[in-house]
Structures are given as structure tokens and as C-alpha cells.
N, C-alpha and C positions, 0 to 999 in steps of 0.2 A: 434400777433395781437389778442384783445379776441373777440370772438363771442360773438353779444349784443342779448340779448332777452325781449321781450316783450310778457309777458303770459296772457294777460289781454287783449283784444279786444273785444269791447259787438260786439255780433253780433246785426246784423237788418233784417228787411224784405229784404228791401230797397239794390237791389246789387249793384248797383251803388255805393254807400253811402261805400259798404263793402269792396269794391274793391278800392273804394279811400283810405280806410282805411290800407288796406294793401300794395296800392304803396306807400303811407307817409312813411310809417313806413322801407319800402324798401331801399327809400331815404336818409334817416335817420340813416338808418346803423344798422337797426335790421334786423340780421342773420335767429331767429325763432320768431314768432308772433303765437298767439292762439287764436280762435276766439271762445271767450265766453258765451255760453249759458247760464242766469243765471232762474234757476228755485226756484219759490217764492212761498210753496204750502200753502192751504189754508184749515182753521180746519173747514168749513163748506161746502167744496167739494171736492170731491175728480180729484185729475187733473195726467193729466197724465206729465209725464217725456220727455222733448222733442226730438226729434231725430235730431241727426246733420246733418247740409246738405254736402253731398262729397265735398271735396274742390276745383275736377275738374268742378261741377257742378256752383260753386259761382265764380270764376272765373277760365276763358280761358286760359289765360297765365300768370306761377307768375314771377313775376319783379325780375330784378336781384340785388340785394344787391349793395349800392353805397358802390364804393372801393372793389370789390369783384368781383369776374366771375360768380358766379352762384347764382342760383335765394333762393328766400328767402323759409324757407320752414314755413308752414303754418299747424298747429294743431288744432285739437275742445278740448275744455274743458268744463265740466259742473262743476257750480255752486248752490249750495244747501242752501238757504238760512233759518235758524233754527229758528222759534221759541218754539218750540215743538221736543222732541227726538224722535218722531214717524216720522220727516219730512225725516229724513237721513234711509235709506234702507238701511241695511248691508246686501253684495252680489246680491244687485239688478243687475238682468242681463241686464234692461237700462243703467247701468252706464259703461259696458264694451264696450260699441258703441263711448264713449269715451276716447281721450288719456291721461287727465290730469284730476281727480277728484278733487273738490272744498267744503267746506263748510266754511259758515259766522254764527257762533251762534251770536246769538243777549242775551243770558244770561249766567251770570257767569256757572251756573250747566250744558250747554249744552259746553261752551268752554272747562271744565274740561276733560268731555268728547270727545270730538272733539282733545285733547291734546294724553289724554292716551289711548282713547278707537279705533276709529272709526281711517276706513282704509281710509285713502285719502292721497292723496300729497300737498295741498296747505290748509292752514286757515285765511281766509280775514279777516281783520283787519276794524272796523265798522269805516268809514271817515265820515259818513254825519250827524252826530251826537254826543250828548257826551255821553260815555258808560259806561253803567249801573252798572258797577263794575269795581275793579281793576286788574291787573292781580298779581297773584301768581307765583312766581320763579318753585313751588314743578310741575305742571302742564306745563309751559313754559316749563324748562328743559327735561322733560318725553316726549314732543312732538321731541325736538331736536336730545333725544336721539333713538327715532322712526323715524328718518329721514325727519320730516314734517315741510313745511316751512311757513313762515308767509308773508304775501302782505299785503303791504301799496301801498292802488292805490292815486294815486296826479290829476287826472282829475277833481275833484270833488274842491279839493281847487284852481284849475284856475275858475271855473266859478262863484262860491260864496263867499264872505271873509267872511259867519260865518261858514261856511265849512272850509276855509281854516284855523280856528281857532279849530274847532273842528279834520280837520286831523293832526295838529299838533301837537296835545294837544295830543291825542290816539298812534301818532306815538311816539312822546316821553316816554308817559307812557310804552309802550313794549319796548322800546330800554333801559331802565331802569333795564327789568327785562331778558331781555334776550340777555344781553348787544353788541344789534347788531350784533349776529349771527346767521343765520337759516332764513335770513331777504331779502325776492325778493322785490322789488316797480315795480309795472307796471300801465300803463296811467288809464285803466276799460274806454280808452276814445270812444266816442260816434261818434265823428267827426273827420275829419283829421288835424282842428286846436285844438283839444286841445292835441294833440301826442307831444313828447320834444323828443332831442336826446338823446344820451344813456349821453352825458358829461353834460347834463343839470340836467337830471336828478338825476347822482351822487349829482349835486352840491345840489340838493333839498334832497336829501339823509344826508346829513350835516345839514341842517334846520331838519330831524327828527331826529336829534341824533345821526345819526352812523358816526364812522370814515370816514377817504378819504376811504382807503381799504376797509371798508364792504361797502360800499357804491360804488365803483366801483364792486366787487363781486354779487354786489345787482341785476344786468345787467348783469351775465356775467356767473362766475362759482358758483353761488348757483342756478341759474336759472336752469344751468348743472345738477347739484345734485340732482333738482326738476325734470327731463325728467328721469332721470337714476333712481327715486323711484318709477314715475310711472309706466315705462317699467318693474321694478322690481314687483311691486302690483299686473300688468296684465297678466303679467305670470304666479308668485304665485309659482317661481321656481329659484329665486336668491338670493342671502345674502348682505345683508347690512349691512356693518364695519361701527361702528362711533370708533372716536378715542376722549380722552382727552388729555389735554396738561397736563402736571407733574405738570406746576405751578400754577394751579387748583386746586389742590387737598392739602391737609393740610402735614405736612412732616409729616412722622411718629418718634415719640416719642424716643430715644436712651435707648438703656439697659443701665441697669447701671452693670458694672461690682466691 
């Protein structure tokens, strides 16, 4: 049976609100949940980096996993939202107070970077809008082959239909170039109606392009691959193997004798 994950949780003030958020998603049959802080800095002040709050401190008791005995487990993630290469801090020691690092460029010359350069596990995928470039395979592939994965969150296209034109539009164009692998989808949802199960959500995985199979992977074992790069980052003391497939790659050429 695969363990479902959902890495995308905005956090709130509001613990009530946070804690509904994470029995939903309990219910629901997400194994691991991460609860979101997304940081949005500003070129006319300087702000600071937030701190996460303990997860025993947000809630008392975590819920137990429907169809499962044991309770769901719960992560902080920060999010880095780019419009500026100054905004992402390489080796900021605020970012190691988290388990899963995040950035969203908003321009094509920050995604480049954010592909090849910059250390993180996750890079957000712009749903609320149409984005301001296209993507390139040469930086897609460079990100894949660094282990970093891409999020398409669907929250966004439940509550608006020119959102949901716009996250469809964005998720297509990357499943084009990165032909639906290296691909997480999670809710980024704000409430505990707009959270899906992990089977629904595949199936909206299908509306963005990818196979049945990445698109169940998309909830499952790429999500895996995403906690196992972080754990790897944060150490700063393990190896990550990517493999290719032989039919990838061009044959080579026969001698002639």
C-alpha cells in the first residue's frame, strides 16, 4: 500500500483552522503532511525569515492515518518566493530550522537558477497566473538530474476558473518539458474543503499531463525522493544516485569493420 503525501499545507495563525487542516488530510489517507510557511520578501524592507512553530505546540494530538494504525506525521517547510536573486540566502542558518526547503521564481533567469544553482528540494510551479516564460528542457533536466522536484499545487484552480486555466495551462507547459518526471502536486490548501484524496488528485494529475503512473508517484514515491533529498541537504553528508534509462539516450553509432 503506497504512503500518500501531501507537502503543501499553508500554515495560519489560526490553530484551529491548522489542525482541521491536518485531521482532513489524516482522513483522507495522507501518511506525511507539511505545513507551509511561505516567505514573500520585499525589495523595500528588509523582513525577516519566519520561524516554525513545534508541531507539538500546534497540535496536541496527531490523528491517526484512515486505513492505518499510526498517526500521520507532520513537517514545516519554508517557501521562498523569488522575484529578485538576493531574496533566496544560500546557507542561511534560518532555513535549517526547516525540514523541507522551497523556492517559487517568478522569472525565467531566477528558475534557471533555482534549477541549476540553488540548494533546495522543492520548486513551485506559478498556478495563479500565466508565466512569464517558457520553460527550457537544458535547466528542467539539470534540476532533475540534482534531485529537485517540481509542485503543481491544484487549490488554487478549485476556487477560481481563471486560476484553474492558468494552473492548467502552466502544468501542461512543464509536463511537456519535463515529461512528467521529478513531478509532486500538493493542495498549498488554505482550508480543509479545498484538500482532495490522494485518488482524486491523481486523477487531476491526468488533467495536467502526466501519466496514470507519474501521477500516482506524484503522492507517493516522488514525494519520497523529496524527504530523502532534504534529509540529504541537511546533513550535507549523503549521495544521491540519479539513474537514466538506456532508452533515453541515443545508441551509439557501430564501427565499421
Amino acid at each position: 500500500m503506497s504512503a500518500f503525501m501531501d507537502l503543501n499545507l499553508r500554515f495560519t495563525t489560526e490553530r484551529r483552522d491548522l489542525r482541521t487542516l491536518v485531521r482532513t488530510a489524516a482522513q483522507l489517507g495522507f501518511s506525511t503532511v507539511a505545513i507551509n510557511y511561505v516567505f514573500e520578501p520585499s525589495s523595500k524592507k528588509k523582513q525577516e525569515i519566519p520561524t516554525p512553530t513545534p508541531i507539538n505546540e500546534l497540535i496536541d494530538q496527531l490523528p491517526v492515518v484512515q486505513g492505518r494504525s499510526r498517526p500521520i506525521r507532520v513537517l514545516n517547510r519554508l517557501t521562498v518566493v523569488m522575484s529578485d536573486s538576493s531574496h533566496f540566502r544560500p546557507n542561511a542558518a534560518e532555513y535549517r530550522r526547516f525540514d523541507l526547503l522551497a523556492v517559487q521564481p517568478t522569472t525565467e533567469k531566477l528558475f534557471h537558477a533555482s534549477c541549476l544553482l540553488y540548494d533546495v528540494d522543492i520548486i513551485c510551479i506559478l498556478v495563479t497566473e500565466k508565466l512569464p516564460f517558457f520553460f527550457k528542457r537544458a535547466p528542467v533536466n539539470g534540476a532533475a538530474d540534482r534531485g529537485v522536484a517540481f509542485e503543481v499545487s491544484y487549490s488554487a484552480a478549485i476556487r477560481d476558473s481563471t486560476m484553474r486555466r492558468y494552473t492548467i495551462a502552466n502544468a501542461v507547459s512543464l509536463m511537456e518539458s519535463c515529461k512528467g518526471k521529478n513531478v509532486i502536486l500538493s493542495s498549498a490548501g488554505e482550508r480543509a474543503l479545498e484538500l482532495r484524496g490522494p485518488y482524486d488528485v491523481t486523477n487531476l494529475g491526468l488533467l495536467f499531463g502526466l501519466s496514470d503512473k507519474d501521477a500516482k508517484e506524484a503522492v507517493s514515491s516522488t514525494c519520497r525522493s523529496v524527504l530523502l533529498h532534504a534529509e540529504t541537504r541537511r546533513t550535507a553528508s549523503g549521495i544521491i544516485y540519479t539513474t537514466k534509462n538506456c532508452s533515453d539516450q541515443q545508441e551509439a553509432p557501430e564501427c565499421e569493420h
